[in-house]
Structure formats: C-alpha cells, structure tokens
N, C-alpha and C positions, 0 to 999 in steps of 0.2 A: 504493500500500500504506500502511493506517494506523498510525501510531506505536503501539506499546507503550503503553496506558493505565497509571496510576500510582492507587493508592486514597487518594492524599494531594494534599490543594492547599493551597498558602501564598497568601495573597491580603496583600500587605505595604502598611503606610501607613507612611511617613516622617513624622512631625508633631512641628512645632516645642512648646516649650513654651508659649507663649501665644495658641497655635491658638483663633482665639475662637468657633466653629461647628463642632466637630469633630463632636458630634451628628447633622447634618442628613448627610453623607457617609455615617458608619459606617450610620445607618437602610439607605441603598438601598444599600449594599452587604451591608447583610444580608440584604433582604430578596431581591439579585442571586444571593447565596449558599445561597439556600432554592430556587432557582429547581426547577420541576419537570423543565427539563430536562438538569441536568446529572444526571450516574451516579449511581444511588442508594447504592451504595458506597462513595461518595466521601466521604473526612471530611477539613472544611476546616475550616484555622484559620486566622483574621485575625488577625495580629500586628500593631501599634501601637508604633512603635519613637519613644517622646519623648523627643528629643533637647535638651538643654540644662535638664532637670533638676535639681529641689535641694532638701533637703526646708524651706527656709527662705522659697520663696515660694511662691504659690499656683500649679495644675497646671489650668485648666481643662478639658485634656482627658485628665486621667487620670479626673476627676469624671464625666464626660460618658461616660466607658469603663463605669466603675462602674455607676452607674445604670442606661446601657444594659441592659447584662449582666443586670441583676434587672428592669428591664421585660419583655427579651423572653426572660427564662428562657436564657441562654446561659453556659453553663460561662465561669467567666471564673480567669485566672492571671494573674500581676505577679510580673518579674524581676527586679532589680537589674544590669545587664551581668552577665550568665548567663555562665558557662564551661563548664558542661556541660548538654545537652538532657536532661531528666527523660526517664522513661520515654515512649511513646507514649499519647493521650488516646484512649479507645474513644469518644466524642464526636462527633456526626454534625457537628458545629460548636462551637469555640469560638474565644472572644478572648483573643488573650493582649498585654499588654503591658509591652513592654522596655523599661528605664529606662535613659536615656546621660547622665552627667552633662556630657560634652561635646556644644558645638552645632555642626549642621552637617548637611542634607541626605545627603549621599555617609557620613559617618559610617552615618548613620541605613539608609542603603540596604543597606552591608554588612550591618550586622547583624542585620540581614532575610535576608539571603540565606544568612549564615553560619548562622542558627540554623533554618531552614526546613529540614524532613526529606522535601520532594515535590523532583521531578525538574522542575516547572515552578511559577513563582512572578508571580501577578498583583501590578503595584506600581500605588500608585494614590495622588494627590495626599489630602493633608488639606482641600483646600477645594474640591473639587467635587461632583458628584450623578453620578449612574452608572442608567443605566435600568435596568428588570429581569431580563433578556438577557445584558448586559454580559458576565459572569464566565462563563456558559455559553457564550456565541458565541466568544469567545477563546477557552476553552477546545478546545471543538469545531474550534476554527479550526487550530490547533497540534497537535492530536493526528491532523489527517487529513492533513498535509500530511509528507512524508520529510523533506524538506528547510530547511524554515520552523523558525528558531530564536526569533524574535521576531515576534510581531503586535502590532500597533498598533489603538485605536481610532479612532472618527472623532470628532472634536473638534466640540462644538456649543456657538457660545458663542452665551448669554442676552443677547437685546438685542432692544431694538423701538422704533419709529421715532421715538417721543418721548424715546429715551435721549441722551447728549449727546453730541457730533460725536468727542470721543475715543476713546469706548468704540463708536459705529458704526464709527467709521476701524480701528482696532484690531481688528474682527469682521472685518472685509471679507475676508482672505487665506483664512482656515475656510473656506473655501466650496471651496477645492481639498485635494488630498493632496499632500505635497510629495516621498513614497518617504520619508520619515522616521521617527524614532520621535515618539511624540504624548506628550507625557512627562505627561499627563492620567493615563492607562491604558494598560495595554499585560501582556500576557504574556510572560516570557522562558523560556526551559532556564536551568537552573543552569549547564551547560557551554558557552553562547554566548559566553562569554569568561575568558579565565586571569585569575585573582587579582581585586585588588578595582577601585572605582570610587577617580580619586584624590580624597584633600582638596579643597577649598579650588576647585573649580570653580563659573563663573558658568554653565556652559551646560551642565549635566549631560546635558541629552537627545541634542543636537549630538556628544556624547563618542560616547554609547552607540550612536547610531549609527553613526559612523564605526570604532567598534570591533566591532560584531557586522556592518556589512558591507551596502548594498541590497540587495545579492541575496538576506541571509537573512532578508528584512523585510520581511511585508504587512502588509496594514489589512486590520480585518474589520467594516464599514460597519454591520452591527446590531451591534455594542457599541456604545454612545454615554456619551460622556460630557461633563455639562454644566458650564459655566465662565464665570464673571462675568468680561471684560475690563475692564482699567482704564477707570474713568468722568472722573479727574480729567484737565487736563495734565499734573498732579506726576506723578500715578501712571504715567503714559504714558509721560512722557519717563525715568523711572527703570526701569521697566521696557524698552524697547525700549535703554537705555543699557547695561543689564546683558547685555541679548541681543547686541547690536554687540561689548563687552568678551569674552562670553565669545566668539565667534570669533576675536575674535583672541587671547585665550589660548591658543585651541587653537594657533591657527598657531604663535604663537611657543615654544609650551613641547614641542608635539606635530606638530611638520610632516609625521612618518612617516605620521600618518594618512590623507593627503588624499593617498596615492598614487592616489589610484584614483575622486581627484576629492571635490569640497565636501560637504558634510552634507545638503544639501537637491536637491533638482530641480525648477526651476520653469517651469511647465505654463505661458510667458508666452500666447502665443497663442488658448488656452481662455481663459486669464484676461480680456484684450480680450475677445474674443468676447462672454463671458456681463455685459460692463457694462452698465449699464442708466442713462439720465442720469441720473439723482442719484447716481452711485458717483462720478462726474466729481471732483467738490470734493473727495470721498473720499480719491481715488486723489491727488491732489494733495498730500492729508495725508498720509497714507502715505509719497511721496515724498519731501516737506520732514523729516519724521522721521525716515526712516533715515539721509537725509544729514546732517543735524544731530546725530543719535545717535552716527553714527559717529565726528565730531571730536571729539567729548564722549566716549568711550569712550577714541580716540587719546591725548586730553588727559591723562585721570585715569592711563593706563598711563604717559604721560610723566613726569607729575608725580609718579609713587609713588603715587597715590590709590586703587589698585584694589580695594581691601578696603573702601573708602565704598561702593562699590555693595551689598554689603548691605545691602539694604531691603525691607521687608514693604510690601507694595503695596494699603493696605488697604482699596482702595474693589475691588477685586477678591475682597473675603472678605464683602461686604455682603447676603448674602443674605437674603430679606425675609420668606421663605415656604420652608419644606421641597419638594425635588422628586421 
C-alpha cells in the first residue's frame, strides 16, 4: 500500500559560505526538479541554507543563487535565520535561501528541516551533480514503500583511468552499497527521527544512519548522484582522517547507537569477487589508508586536536565542466 502523497517537496542544500561551484549543482537539480515525472501538483522549493554568513565578506553562493533564479525565471526569497514561515508560495518551484550567520553542516541541516512545510525533504551536498531522475526516483521511491523512512542514492564518483592513484583508490569502495545513508543525496520523513542532528559532528551520514535504523533504509539505484573524490594525498588522507575520527566520535560520545551493530555492512566477498588486477595496488591503498587514518584520527582525539579536522577538501570541488 502506497504512502499518502504530500503536494509539497523541500529538496534542502547545506552550503558552506565559500562554496566555490555552487552553480553547477543547483543547475541539475533544477533541472531534476522540472522532471516530467514527478506529480504535476507538486510544488517544490529548494532551500539553500549558507551557513557561516556575514555581510562583510563576499557570498559566492548567495551570487550564484541570485543569478540563477533570473536565468531560469524561478521565484526566488532570502531569509535572515527566519523564525516564522511566510505564508505558502502558489509557485510550481522556487529557491529560497536561508542565511546562518553561524558555520556548520548539522547547523545548516536543521534549519532545512525546521523551516520545510513537506512531510519529506531531499538533502543534497553543495558540490555535487545529481542526474535528471534523481529527485523523482527518491521520490517515487518513499512514497511506495509503508515502511521506508529514508532512501539513499547511489553514489557515482567521476574518475577515469588517467586520474591519479588517490582519487582511483578513493572510487574503488562506490562500486558497492554498504545499507547506509549516501550522504551525497538521499530523501528522508521529517519524522524519521526526534529533534535535531547534533553540533559539531565529523560523520554526519554514519549518525543519521545509525539513528533512522537499516531496516528503515534503501537505495534507489536510478537516482544518481555524481562526486569528485579527492585527487590529492593531502586531500585523501584528511578526508579519510575525518571519516576514521568521526567513528569514533560516535562511539565514544554515542555508544547507544550501535546496539544493533556498526553504520555500515560490508559486502567483503562481492567485493573480492568483482576485483579485477589492477584494483590489486588499489586495494593495497585503500588498506595502508585506513590503517594509517585511523592512528591519525586516534592521535588528534588524544591530543585534543579534533576540531583540526575541519577541512575543505578542495581538489574534491574541482569541477571542470557542468554535469
């Protein structure tokens, strides 16, 4: 039996203030959001929540909002940290976005979800591409299933053979689903979990998983959403530092969670199988990285350093060409 459909969708982007390609995103997700095949009834608004905000330095992607807005004719609003939701917009589509003068992903997520008047709410990274599918197939995905509180996309990252052995090593895991959330894209309910996401987490996806539950969690393999992996070592080893750290934040701040077992599920067996000899050197990477990441995560928790791991990862934002 199918869900109760809703005539409102919140399609939410978290983005940092000096998001430097915020353009190339909002394009395919608008043009995801025109799709012909979601409900013709349906009126969606892409919220823009820029988080770290000021009116004293420059906003790339409040600019990039702007402009958008009057290329492709969309109704466009700008909030201040809103305390009250305006009336309803009769708008088959628009953008609105919300200005946080403090930074912080999880900040930015609330206030998406707080100000969102649909019953389910697409969240979707500031620096990737999203096919044209996407927001309909979640969609569709979530409204036919009873049970199904969260769908996940499937995660495609950009690389090809001439890229450099980081950012192949770093592709290589995409290639399975791990039963997690893909924190690329994904659909949730507003009611998949009480109150908000905390502060100050390195692993946001790993939380939201482990708080809406496997059981209430699939993927839906035609949403795709596309992702530059880090190309550098710097980028590589800070990012896979901040993944190792945030696991273990969870444990240690959040051990209730993992009653019911770890955040991920790994398919090792498929994995073997589908290697092909040149994954060989790969998979070697891969392994010297996690172990290395993880004493280096251990490290920083020891030392008090855990707040250095915020870093923008920016050979990951390098896109060349719109998708």
């Amino acid at each position: 039996m199918a869900k109760h459909t809703d005539s409102r969708l919140t399609v939410g982007i978290p983005c940092r203030v000096d998001e430097p390609d915020l353009e190339g995103t909002l394009v395919t997700l608008v043009d995801a959001c025109r799709a012909s095949t979601l409900p013709r009834d349906l009126r969606t608004e892409l919220v823009l929540c820029i988080n770290g905000w000021t009116e004293e330095i420059p906003c790339p992607p409040l600019v990039a909002a702007r402009q958008l807005s009057t290329r492709l004719a969309i109704a466009f609003r700008q909030y201040d940290q809103p305390a009250i939701r305006p009336r309803e917009d009769d708008e088959p589509l628009v953008l609105t976005v919300l200005l946080s003068r403090r930074m912080g992903k999880a900040i930015a997520w609330n206030m998406i979800r707080q100000w969102s008047a649909s019953e389910a709410i697409v969240f979707c990274d500031a620096d990737v591409r999203v096919n044209a599918e996407a927001v309909s197939a979640l969609y569709a995905a979530l409204q036919a299933s009873p049970t199904v509180r969260l769908v996940a996309s499937q995660q495609v990252p950009v690389v090809t053979a001439t890229d450099s052995w980081p950012r192949r090593a770093a592709a290589l895991p995409y290639r399975f689903y791990f039963h997690n959330v893909t924190g690329g894209l994904y659909i949730i309910h507003r009611d998949a979990l009480v109150g908000q996401m905390p502060e100050g987490l390195l692993f946001e996806d790993a939380w939201l998983t482990l708080v809406v539950g496997h059981q209430w969690i699939q993927q839906e393999p035609r949403a795709q959403v596309f992702f530059l992996p880090p190309a550098t070592w710097h980028d590589w080893i800070a990012e896979r530092t901040r993944t190792e750290a945030g696991k273990r934040q969870l444990h240690l701040s959040y051990p209730q969670l993992f009653v019911h077992g770890p955040a991920a599920k790994y398919p090792w067996r498929d994995f073997v199988r589908s290697l092909r000899c040149g994954d060989v050197p790969l998979v070697g990477l891969l392994l010297a990285m996690r172990m290395y990441t993880r004493w280096r995560a251990w490290w920083r928790f020891r030392e008090g350093h855990s707040q250095e791991l915020w870093r923008v990862v920016g050979s990951s934002k390098q896109w060349k060409t719109p998708r």
